[in-house]
Z-matrix of the N, CA and C atoms (Angstrom, degrees):
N
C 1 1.455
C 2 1.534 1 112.02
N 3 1.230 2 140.84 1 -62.29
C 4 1.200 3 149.17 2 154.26
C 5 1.170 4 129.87 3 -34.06
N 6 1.608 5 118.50 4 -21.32
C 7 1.193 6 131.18 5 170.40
C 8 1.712 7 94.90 6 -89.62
N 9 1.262 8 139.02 7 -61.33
C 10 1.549 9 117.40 8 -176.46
C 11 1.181 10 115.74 9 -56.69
N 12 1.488 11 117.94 10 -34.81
C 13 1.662 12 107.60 11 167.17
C 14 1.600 13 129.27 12 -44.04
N 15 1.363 14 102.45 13 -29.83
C 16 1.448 15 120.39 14 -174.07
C 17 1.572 16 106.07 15 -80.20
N 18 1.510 17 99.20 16 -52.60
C 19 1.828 18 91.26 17 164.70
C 20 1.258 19 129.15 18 -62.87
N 21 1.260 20 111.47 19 -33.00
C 22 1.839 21 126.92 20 171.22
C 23 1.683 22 96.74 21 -32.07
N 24 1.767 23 87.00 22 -73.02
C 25 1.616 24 103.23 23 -160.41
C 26 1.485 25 105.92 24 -41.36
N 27 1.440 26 109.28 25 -56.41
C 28 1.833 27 118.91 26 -165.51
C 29 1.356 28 110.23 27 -62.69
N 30 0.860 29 101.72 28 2.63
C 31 1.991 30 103.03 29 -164.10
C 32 1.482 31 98.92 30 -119.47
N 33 1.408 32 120.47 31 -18.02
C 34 1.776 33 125.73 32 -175.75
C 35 1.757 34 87.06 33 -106.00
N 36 1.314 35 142.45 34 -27.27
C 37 1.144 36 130.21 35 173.22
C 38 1.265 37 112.14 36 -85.75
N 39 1.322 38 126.56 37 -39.37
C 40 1.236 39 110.69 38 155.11
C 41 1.551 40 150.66 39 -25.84
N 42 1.232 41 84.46 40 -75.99
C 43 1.931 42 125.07 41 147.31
C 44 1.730 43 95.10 42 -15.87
N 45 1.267 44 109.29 43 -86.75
C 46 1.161 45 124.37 44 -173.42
C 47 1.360 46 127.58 45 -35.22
N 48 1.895 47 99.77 46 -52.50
C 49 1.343 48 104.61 47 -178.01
C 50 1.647 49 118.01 48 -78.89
N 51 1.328 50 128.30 49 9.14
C 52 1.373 51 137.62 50 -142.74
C 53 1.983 52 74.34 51 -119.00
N 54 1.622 53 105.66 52 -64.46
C 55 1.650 54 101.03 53 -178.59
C 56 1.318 55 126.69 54 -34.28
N 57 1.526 56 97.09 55 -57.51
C 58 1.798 57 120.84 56 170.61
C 59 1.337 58 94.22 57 -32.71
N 60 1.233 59 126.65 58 -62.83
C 61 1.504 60 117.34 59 -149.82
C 62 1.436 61 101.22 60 -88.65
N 63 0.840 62 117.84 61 -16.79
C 64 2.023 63 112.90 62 171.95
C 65 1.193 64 107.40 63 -78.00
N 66 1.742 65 120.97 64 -33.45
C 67 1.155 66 92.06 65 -172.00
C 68 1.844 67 116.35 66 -128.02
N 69 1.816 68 86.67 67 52.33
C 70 1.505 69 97.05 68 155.50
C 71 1.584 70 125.32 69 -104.24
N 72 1.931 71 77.10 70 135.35
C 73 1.710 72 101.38 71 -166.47
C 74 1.698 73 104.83 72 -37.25
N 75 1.086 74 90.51 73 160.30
C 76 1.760 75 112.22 74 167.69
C 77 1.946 76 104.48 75 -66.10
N 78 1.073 77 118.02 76 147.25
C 79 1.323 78 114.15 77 174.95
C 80 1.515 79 111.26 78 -95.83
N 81 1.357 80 106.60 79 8.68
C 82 1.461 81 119.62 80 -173.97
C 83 1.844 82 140.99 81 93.16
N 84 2.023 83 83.97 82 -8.34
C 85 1.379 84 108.00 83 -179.26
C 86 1.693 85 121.87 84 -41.49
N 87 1.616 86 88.52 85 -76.64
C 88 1.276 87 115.93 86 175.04
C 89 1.592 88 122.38 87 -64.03
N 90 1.553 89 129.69 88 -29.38
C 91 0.842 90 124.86 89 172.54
C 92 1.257 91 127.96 90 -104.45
N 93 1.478 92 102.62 91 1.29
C 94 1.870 93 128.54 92 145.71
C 95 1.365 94 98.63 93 -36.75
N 96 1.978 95 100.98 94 -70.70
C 97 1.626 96 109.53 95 -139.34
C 98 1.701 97 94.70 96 -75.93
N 99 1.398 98 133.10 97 -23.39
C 100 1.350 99 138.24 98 -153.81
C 101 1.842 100 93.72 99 -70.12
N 102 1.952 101 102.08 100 -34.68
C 103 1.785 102 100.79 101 -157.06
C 104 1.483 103 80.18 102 -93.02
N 105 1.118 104 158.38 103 -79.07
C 106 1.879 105 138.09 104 167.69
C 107 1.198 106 109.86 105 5.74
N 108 1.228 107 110.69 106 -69.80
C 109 1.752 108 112.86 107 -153.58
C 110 2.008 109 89.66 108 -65.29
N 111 1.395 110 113.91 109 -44.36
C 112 1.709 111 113.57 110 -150.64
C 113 1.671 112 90.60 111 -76.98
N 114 1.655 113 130.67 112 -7.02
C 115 0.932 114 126.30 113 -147.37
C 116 1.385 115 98.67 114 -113.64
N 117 1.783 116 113.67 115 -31.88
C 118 1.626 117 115.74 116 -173.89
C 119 1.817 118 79.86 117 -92.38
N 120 1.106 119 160.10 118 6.40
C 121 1.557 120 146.30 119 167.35
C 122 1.497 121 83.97 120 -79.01
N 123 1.284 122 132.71 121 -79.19
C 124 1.482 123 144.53 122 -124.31
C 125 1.764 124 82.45 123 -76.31
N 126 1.189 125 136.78 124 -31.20
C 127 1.588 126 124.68 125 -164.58
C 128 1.887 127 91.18 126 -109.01
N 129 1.153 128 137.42 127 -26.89
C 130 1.676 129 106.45 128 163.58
C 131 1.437 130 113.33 129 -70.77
N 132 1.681 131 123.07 130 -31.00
C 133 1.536 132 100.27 131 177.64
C 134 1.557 133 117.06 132 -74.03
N 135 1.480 134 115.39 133 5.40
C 136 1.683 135 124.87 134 174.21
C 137 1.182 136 91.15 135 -86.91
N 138 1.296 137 138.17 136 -51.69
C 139 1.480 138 143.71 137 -136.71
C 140 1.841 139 92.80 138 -88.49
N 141 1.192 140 101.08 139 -46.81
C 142 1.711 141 106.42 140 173.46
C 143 1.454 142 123.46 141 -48.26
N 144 1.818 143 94.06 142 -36.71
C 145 1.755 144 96.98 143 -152.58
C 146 1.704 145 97.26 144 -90.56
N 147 1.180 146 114.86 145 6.38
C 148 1.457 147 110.55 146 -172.69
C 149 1.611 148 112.58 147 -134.12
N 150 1.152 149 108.35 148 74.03
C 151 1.329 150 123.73 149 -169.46
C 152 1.422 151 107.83 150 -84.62
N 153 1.138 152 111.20 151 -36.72
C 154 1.539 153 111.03 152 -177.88
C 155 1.676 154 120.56 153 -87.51
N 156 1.225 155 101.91 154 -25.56
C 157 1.402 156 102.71 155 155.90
C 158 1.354 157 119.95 156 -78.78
N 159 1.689 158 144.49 157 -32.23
C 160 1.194 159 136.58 158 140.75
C 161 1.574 160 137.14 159 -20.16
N 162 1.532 161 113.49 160 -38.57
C 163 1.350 162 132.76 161 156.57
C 164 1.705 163 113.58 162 -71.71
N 165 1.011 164 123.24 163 -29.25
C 166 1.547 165 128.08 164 -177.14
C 167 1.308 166 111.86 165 -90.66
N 168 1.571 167 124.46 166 -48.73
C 169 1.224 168 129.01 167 169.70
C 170 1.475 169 132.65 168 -87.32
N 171 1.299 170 98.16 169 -30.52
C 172 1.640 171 124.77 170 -176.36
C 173 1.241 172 109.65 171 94.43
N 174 1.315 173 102.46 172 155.85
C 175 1.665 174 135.37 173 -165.35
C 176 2.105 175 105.42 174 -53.68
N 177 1.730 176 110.81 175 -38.17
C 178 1.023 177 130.26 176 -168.18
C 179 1.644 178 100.79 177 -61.82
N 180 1.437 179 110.82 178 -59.11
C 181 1.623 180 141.13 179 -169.68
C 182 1.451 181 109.47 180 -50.72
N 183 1.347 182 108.44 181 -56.07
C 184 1.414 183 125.77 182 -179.54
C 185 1.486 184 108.34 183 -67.62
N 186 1.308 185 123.97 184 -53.03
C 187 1.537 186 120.73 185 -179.54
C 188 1.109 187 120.67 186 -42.49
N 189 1.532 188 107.11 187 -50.81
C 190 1.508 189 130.19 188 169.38
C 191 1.983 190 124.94 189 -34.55
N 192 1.636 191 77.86 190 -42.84
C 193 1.062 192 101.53 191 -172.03
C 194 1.434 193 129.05 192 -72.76
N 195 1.076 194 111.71 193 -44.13
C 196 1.421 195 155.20 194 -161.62
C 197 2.017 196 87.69 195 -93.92
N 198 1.356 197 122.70 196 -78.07
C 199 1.353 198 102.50 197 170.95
C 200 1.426 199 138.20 198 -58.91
N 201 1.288 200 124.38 199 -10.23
C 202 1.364 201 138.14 200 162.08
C 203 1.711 202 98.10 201 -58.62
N 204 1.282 203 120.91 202 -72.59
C 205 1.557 204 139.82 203 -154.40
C 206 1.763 205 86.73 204 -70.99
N 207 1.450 206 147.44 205 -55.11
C 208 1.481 207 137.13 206 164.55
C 209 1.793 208 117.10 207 -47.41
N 210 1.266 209 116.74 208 -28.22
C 211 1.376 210 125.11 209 174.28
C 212 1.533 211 116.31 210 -64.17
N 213 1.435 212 93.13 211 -56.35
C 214 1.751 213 94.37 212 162.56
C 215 0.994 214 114.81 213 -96.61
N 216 1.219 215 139.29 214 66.62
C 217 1.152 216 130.45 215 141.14
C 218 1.438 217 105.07 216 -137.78
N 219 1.446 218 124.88 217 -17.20
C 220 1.390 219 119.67 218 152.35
C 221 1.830 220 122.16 219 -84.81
N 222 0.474 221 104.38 220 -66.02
C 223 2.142 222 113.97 221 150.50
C 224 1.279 223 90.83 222 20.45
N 225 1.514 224 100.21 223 -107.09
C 226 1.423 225 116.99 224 -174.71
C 227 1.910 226 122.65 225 -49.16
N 228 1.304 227 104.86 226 -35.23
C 229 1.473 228 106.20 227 -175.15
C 230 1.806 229 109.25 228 -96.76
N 231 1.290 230 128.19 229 14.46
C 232 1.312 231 141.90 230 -171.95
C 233 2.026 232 109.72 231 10.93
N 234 1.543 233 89.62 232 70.74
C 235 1.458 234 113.06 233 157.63
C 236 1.463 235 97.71 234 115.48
N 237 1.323 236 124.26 235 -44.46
C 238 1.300 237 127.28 236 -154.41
C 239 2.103 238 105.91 237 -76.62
N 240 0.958 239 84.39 238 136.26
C 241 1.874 240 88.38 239 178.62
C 242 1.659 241 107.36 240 -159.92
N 243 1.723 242 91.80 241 153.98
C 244 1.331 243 83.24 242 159.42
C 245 1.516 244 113.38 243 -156.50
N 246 1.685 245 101.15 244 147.49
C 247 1.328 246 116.67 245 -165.74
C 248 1.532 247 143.54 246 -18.82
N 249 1.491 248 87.36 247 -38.98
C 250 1.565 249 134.57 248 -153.09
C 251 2.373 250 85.94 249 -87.02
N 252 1.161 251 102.83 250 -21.21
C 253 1.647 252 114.30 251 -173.98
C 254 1.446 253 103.57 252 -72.33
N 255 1.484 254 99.29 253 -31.23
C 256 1.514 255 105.21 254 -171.60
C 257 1.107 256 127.52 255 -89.80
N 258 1.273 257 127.73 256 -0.64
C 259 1.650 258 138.30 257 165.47
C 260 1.244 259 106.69 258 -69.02
């Protein structure tokens, strides 16, 4: 009897300590670099699609532009977007 208690215990602390570790937060590294990376995609296909305003305003104006408008739209939705937002 005292001996399954002992396995009980080791196997519910176990248990436990295995959760702990799944379910520690992100420190922000990786899901820093994930909203960067989803954020410089979402502002070159802006930066692409407006070529003719790049010549009118300049290359500087538009970037600006184009990463402001990818910022919010990943920001708020933390990575997730879609294309179809950006028209």
């Amino acid at each position: 009897m005292p001996l399954q208690n002992f396995v009980r215990a080791s196997l519910l602390v176990i248990s436990l300590l295995l959760l702990a570790g799944c379910m520690k937060t992100d420190s922000g590294g990786t899901l820093s670099a994930f909203r960067n990376s989803e954020t410089r995609t979402i502002a070159i296909q802006c930066y692409r699609s407006h070529e003719g305003e790049r010549v009118f305003y300049g290359n500087a104006v538009i970037w600006s532009a184009c990463r402001a408008l990818a910022e919010s739209r990943v920001k708020p939705s933390y990575g997730t977007y879609s294309p179809d937002k950006m028209r």
